[in-house]
N, C-alpha and C positions, 0 to 999 in steps of 0.2 A: 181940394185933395180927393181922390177917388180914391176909396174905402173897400178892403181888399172883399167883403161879402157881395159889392154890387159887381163885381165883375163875371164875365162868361165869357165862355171858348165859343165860337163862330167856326163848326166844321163843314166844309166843303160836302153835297151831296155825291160829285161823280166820285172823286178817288179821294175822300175819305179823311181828308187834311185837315189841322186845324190852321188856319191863316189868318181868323182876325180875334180880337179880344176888345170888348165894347162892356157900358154897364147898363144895370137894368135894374127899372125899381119895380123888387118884388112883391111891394104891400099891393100892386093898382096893378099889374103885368102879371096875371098867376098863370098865362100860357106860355109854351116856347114861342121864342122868336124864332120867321124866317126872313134871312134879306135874299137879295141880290147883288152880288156882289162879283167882284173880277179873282179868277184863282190863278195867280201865275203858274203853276203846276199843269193844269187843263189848258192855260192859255186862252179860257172865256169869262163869260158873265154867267154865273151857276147860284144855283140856291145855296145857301148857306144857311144852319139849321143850331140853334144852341143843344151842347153837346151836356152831359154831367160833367162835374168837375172833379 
C-alpha cells in the first residue's frame, strides 16, 4: 500500500500540467525529482519536475 505522504505531483516543464503522481522516499531523496517523461498535452517527451503539494 502506498502511504499518502510518499506521494508527489510530477508537473510538466513546457505547459505547466500536473500528469503523473509517483512516490518518493524522503529520508535518502532530500532533492526534487526530474524525469522524462511523455505529456499528452505537449504531445512530447518533456522534463517533468516534482511540484509542492
Amino acid at each position: 500500500m502506498a502511504s499518502q505522504e510518499n506521494l508527489i505531483k510530477l508537473q510538466c516543464t513546457k505547459c505547466k500540467r500536473i500528469n503523473y503522481f509517483t512516490r518518493k522516499n524522503k529520508k535518502t531523496n532530500e532533492k526534487k525529482i526530474e524525469l522524462k517523461k511523455y505529456c499528452r498535452w505537449c504531445k512530447l517527451h518533456t522534463a517533468h519536475k516534482e511540484t509542492k503539494k
